[in-house]
MDTraj code that builds the backbone (N, CA, C; nanometers):
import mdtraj as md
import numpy as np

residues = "UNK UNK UNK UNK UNK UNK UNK UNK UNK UNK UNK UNK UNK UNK UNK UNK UNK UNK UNK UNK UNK UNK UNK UNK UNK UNK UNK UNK UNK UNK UNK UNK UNK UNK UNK UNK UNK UNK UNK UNK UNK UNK UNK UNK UNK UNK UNK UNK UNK UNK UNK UNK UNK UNK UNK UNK UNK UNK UNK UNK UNK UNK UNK UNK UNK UNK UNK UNK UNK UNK UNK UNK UNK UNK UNK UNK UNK UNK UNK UNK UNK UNK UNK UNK UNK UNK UNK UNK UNK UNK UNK UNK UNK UNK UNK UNK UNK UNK UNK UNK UNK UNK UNK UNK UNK UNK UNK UNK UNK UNK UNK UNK UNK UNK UNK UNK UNK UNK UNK UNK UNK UNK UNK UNK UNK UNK UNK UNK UNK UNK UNK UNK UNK UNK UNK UNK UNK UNK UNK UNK UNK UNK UNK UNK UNK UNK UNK UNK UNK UNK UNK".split()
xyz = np.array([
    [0.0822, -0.1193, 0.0000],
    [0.0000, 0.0000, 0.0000],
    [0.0868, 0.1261, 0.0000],
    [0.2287, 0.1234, 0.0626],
    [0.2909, 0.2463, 0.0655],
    [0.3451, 0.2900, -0.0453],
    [0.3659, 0.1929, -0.1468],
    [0.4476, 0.1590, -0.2564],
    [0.3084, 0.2621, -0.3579],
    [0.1975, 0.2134, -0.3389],
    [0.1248, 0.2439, -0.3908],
    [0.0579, 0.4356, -0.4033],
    [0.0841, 0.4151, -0.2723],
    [0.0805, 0.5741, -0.2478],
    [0.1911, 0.6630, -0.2835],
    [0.3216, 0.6158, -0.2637],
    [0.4551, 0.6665, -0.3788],
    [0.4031, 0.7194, -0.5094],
    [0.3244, 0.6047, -0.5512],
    [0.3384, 0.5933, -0.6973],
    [0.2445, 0.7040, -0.7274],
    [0.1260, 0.7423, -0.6708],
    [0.0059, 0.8110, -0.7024],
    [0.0876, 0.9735, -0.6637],
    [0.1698, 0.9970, -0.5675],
    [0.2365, 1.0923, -0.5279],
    [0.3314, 1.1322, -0.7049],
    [0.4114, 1.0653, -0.7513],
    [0.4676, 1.0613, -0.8635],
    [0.4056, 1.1380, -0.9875],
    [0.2671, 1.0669, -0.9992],
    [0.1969, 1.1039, -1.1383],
    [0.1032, 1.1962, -1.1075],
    [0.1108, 1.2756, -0.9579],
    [-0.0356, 1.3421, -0.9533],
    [0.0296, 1.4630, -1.0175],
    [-0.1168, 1.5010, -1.0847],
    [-0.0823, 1.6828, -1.1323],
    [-0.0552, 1.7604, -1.0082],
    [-0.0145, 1.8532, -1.0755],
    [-0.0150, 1.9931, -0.9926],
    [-0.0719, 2.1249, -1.0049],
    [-0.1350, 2.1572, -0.9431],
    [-0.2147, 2.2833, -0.9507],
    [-0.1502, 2.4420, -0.9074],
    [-0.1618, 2.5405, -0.9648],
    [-0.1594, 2.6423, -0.8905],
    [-0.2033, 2.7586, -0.9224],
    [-0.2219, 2.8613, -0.8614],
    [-0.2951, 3.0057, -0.9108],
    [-0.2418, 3.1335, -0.9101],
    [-0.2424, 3.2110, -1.0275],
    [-0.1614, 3.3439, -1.0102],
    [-0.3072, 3.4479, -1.0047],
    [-0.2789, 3.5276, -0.9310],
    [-0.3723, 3.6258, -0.9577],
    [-0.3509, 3.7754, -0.9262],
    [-0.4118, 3.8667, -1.0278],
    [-0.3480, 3.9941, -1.0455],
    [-0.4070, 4.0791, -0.9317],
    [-0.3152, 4.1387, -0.8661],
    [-0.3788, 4.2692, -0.7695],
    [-0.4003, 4.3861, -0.8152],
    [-0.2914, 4.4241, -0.8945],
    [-0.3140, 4.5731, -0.9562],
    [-0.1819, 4.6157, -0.9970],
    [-0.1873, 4.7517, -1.0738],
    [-0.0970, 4.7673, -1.1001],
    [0.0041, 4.6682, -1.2139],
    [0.1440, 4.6200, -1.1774],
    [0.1686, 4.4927, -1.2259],
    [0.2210, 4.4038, -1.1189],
    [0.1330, 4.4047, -1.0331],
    [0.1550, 4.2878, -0.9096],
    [0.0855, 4.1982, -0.8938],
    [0.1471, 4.1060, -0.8806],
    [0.0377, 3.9624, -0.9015],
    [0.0989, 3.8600, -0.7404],
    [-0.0318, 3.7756, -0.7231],
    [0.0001, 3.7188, -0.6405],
    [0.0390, 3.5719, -0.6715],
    [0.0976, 3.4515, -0.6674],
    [0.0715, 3.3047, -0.6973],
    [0.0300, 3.2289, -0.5740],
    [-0.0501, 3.1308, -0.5891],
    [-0.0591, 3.0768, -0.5012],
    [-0.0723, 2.9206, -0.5345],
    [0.0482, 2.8497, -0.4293],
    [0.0462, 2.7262, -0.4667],
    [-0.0956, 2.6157, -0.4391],
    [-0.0789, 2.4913, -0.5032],
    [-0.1792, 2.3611, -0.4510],
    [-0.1492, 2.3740, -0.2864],
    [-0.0117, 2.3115, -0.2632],
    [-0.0010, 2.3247, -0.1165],
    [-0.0433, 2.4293, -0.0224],
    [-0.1041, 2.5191, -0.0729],
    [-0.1073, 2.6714, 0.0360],
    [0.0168, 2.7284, 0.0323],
    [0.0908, 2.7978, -0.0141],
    [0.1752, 2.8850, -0.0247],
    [0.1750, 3.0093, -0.1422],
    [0.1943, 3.1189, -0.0903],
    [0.2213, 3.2201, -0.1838],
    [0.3171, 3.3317, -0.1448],
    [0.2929, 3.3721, -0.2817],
    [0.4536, 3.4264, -0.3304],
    [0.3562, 3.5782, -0.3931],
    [0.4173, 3.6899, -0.4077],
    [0.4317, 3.7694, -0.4447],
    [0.5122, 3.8247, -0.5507],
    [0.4456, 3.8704, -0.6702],
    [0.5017, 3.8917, -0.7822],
    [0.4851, 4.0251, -0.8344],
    [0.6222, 4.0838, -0.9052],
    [0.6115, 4.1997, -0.9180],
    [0.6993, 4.2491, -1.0353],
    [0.6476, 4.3303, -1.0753],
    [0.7820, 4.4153, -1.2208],
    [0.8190, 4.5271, -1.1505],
    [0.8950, 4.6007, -1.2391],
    [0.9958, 4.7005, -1.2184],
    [0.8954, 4.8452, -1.2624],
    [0.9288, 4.9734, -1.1928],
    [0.8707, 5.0997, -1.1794],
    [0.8784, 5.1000, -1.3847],
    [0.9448, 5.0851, -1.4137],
    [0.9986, 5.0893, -1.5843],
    [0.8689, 5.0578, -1.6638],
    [0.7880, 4.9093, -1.6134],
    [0.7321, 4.8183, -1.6509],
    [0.6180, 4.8247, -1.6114],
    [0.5614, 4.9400, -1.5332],
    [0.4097, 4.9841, -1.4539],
    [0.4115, 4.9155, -1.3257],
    [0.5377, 4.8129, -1.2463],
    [0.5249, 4.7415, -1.1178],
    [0.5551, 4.8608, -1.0184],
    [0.5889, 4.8375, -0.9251],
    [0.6381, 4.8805, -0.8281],
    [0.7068, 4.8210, -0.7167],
    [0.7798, 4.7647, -0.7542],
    [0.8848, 4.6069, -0.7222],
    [0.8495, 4.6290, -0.5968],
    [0.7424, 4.5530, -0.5593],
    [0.6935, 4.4662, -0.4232],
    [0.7550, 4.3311, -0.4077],
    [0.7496, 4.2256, -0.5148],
    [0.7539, 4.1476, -0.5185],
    [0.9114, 4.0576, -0.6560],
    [0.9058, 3.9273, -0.5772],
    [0.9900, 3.9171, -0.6911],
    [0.9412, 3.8597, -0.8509],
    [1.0645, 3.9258, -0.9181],
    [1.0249, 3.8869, -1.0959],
    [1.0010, 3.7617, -1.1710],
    [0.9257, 3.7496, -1.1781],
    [0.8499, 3.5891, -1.2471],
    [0.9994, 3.5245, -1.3378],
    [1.0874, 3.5963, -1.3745],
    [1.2042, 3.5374, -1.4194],
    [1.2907, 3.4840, -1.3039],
    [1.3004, 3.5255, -1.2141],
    [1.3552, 3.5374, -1.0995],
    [1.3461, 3.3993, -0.9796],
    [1.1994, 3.4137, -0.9873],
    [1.1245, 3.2886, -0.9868],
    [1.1963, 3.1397, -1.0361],
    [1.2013, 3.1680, -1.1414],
    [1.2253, 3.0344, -1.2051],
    [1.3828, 3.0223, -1.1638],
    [1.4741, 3.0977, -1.1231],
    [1.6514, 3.0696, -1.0467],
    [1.6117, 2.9983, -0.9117],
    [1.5116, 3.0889, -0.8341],
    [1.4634, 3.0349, -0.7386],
    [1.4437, 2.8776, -0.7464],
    [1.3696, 2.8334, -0.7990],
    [1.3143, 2.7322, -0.8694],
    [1.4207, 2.6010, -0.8808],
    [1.4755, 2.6501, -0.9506],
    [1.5876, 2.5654, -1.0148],
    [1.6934, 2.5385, -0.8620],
    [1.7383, 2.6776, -0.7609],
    [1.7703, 2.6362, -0.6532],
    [1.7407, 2.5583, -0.5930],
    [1.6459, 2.5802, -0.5553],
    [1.5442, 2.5349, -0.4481],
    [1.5549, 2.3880, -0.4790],
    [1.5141, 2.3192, -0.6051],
    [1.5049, 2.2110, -0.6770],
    [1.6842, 2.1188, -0.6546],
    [1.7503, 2.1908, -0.6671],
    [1.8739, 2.1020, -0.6906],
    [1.9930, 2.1130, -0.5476],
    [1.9523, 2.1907, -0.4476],
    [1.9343, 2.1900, -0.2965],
    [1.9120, 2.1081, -0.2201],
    [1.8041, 2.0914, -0.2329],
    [1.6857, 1.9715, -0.1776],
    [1.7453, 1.8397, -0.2100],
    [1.7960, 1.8295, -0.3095],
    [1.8775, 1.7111, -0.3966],
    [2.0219, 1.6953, -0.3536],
    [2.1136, 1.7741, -0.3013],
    [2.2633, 1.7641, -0.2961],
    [2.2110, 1.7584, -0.1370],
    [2.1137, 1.8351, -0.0645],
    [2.1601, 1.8038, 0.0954],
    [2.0858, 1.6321, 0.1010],
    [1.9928, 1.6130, 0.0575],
    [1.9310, 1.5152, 0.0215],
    [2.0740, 1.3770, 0.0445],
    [2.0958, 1.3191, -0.0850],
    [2.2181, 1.2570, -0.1392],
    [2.3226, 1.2864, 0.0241],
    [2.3814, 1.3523, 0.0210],
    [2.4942, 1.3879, 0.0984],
    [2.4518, 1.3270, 0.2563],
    [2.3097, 1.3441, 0.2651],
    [2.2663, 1.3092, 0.4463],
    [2.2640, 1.1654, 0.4204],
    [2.1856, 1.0699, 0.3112],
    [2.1939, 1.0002, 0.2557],
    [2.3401, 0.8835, 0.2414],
    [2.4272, 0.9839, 0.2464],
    [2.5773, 0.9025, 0.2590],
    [2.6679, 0.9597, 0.3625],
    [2.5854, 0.9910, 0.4506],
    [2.6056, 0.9802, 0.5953],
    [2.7273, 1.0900, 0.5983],
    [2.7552, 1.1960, 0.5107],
    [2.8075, 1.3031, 0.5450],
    [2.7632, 1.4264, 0.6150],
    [2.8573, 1.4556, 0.6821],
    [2.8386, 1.5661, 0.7725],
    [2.8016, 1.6900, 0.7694],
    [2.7158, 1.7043, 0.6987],
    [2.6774, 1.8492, 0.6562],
    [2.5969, 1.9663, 0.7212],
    [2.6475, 2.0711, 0.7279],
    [2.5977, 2.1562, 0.8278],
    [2.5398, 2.2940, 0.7438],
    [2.5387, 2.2861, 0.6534],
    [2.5009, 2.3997, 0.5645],
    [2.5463, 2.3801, 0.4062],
    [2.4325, 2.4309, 0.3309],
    [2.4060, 2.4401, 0.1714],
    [2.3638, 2.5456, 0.1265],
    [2.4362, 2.6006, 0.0237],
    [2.3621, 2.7154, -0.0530],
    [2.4201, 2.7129, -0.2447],
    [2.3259, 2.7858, -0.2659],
    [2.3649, 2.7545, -0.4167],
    [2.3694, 2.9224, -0.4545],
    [2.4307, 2.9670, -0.5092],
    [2.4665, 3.1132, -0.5786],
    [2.4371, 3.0840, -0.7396],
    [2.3559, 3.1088, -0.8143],
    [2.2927, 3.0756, -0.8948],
    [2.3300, 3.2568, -0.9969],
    [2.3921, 3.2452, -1.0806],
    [2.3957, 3.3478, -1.1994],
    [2.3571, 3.3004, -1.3548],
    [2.2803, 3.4172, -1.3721],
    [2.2366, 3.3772, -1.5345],
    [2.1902, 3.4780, -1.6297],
    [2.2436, 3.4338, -1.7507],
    [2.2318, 3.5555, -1.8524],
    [2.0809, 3.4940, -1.9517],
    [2.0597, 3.6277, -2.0167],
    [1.9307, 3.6442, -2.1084],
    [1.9480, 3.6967, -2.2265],
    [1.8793, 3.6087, -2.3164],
    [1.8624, 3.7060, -2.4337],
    [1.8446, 3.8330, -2.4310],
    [1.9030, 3.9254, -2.5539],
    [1.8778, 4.0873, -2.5493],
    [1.7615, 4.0794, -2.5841],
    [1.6864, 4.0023, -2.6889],
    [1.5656, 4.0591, -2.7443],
    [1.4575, 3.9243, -2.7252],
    [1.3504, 3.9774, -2.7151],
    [1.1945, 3.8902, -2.6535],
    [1.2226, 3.8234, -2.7382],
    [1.1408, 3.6964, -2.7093],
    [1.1574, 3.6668, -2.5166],
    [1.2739, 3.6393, -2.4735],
    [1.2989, 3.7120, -2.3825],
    [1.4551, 3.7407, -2.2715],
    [1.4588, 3.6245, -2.2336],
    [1.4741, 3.5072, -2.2694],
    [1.5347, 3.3712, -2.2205],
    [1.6562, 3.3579, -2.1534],
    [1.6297, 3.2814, -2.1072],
    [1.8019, 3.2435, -2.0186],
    [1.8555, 3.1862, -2.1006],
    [1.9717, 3.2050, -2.1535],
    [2.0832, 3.1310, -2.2564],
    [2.1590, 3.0592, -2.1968],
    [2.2341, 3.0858, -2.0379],
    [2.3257, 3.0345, -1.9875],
    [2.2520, 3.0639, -1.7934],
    [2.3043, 2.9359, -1.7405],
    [2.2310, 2.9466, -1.5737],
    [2.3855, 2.8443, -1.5568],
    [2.4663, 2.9400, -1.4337],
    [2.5698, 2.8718, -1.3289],
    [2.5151, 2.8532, -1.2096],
    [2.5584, 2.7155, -1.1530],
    [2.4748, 2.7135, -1.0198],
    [2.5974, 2.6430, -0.9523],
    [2.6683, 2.7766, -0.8593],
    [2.7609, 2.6918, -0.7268],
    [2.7597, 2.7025, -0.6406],
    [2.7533, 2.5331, -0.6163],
    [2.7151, 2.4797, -0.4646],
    [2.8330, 2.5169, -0.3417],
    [2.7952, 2.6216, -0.2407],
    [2.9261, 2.6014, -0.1672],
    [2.8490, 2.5060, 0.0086],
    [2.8969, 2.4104, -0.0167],
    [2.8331, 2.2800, 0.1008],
    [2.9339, 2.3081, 0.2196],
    [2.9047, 2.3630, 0.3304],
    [2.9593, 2.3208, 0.4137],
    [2.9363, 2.1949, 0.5632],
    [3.0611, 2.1462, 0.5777],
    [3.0617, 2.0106, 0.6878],
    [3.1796, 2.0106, 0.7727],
    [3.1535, 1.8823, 0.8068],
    [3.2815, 1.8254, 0.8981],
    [3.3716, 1.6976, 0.8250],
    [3.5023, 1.7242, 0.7539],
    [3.5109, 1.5893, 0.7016],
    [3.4550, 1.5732, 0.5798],
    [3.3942, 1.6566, 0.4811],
    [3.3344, 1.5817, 0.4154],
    [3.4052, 1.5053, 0.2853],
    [3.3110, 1.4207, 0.1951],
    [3.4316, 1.3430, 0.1525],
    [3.3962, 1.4385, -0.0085],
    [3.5147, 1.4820, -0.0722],
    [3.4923, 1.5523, -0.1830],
    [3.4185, 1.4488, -0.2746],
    [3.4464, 1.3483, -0.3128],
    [3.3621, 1.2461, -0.4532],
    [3.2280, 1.2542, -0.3786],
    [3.1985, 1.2682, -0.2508],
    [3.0758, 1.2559, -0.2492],
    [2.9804, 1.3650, -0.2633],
    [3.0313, 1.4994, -0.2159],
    [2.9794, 1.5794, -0.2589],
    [2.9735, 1.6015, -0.4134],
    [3.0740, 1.5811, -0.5626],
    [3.0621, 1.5975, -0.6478],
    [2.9150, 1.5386, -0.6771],
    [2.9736, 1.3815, -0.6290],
    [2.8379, 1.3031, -0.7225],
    [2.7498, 1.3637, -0.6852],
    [2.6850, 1.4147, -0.5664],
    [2.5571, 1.5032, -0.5145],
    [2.5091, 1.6027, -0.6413],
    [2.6373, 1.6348, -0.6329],
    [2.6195, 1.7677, -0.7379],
    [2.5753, 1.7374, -0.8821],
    [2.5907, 1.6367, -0.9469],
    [2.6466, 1.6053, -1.0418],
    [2.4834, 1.5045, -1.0331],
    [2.4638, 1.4016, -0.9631],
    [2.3615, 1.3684, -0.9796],
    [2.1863, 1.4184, -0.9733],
    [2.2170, 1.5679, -0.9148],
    [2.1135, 1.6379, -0.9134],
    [2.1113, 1.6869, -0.9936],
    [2.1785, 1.7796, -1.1369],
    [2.1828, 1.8369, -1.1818],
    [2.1304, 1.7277, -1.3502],
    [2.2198, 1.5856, -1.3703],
    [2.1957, 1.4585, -1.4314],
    [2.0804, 1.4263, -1.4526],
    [2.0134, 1.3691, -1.3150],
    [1.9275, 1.2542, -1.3171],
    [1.8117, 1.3277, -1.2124],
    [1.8158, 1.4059, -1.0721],
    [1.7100, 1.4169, -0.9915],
    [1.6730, 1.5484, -0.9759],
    [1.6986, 1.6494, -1.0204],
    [1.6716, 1.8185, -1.0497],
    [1.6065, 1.8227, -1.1680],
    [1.4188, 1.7832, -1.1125],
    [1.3149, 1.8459, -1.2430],
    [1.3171, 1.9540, -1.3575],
    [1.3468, 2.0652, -1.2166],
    [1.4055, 2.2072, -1.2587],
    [1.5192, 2.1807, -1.3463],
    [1.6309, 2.1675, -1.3060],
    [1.7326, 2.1891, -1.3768],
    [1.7572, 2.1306, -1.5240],
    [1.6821, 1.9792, -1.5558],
    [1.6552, 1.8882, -1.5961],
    [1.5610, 1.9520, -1.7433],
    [1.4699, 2.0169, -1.7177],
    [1.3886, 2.0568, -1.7752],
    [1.4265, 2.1707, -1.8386],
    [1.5101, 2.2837, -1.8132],
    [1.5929, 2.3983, -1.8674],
    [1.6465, 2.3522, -1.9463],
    [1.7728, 2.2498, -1.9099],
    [1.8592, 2.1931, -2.0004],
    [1.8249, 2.2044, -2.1347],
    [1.6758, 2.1454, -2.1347],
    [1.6673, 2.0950, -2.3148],
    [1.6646, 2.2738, -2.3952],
    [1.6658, 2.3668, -2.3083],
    [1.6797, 2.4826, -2.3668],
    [1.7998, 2.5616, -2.3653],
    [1.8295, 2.5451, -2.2458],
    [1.9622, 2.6364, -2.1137],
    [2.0589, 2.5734, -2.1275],
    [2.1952, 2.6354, -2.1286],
    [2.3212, 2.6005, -2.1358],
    [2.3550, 2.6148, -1.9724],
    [2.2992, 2.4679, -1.8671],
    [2.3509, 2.4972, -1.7550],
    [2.4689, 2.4384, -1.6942],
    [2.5221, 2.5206, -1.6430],
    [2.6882, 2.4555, -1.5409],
    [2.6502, 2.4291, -1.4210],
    [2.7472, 2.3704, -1.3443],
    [2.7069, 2.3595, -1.2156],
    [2.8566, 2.3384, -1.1268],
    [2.8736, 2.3490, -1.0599],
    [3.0222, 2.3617, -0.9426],
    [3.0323, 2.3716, -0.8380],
    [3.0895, 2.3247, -0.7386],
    [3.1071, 2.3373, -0.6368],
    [3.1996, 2.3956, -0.5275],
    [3.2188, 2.4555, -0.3920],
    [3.3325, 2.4295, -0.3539],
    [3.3012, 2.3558, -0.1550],
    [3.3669, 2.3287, -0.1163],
    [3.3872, 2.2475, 0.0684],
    [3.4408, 2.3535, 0.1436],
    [3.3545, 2.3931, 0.2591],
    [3.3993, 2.4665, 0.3568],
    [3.4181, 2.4024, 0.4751],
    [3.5201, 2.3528, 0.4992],
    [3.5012, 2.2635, 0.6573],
    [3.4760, 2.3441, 0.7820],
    [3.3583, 2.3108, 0.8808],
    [3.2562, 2.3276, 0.9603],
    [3.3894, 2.3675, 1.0684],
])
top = md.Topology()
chain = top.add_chain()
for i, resn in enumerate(residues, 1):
    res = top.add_residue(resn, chain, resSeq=i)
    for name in ("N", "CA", "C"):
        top.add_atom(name, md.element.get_by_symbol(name[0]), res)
traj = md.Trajectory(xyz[None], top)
């Protein structure tokens, strides 16, 4: 039965809702109950309340391949005491402003930790278990890198 509930977890859709307040501020709101605040630039009629729906999607892609390297790493019983990803990326000049290129480096800090294992972390989230990242690719020229801060 648990196996079963995995599986239904896997293929379920996902829902969510953006909705405009005014101005150019919009709100999203996830299936789970969560929301986010969205906003453009004074340039663009916003009044940067919120962050940029491009912006969003770095978030995204963090958040996504994070979850995955502390994941893996606790997983192989390394010592990890902190993760962050510094995420830079360039855009087309002309619409639609696509991301051409997204760097994402991981600086992991621990006690001990073992460098191959953090790579593969890195390396397998970015591969095989980062939706986000995974899903850019077939468009995005993404890198990914790391460096070890011992704790």
């Amino acid at each position: 039965m648990f196996l079963a509930i995995l599986f239904d977890l896997r293929v379920k859709s996902m829902k969510a809702r953006v909705k405009w307040l005014d101005h150019m501020t919009f709100v999203g709101e996830s299936e789970s109950g969560h929301s986010v605040v969205m906003d453009g630039p004074p340039a663009a009629g916003g009044r940067n309340l919120g962050i940029r729906p491009m912006e969003m999607i770095l978030l995204g892609l963090g958040g996504c391949s994070s979850f995955d390297v502390v994941s893996i790493l606790k997983k192989s019983r390394q010592n990890i005491t902190n993760c962050q990803v510094e995420i830079t990326a360039e855009r087309a000049e002309t619409d639609p402003k696509v991301y051409t290129k997204i760097h994402a480096h991981f600086v992991v800090e621990g006690k001990d930790l073992n460098e191959k294992q953090v790579a593969k972390a890195v390396s397998l989230s970015a591969d095989k278990y980062c939706s986000v990242s995974i899903m850019l690719a077939a468009t995005v020229d993404i890198t990914h890198d790391y460096e070890i801060i011992e704790a």
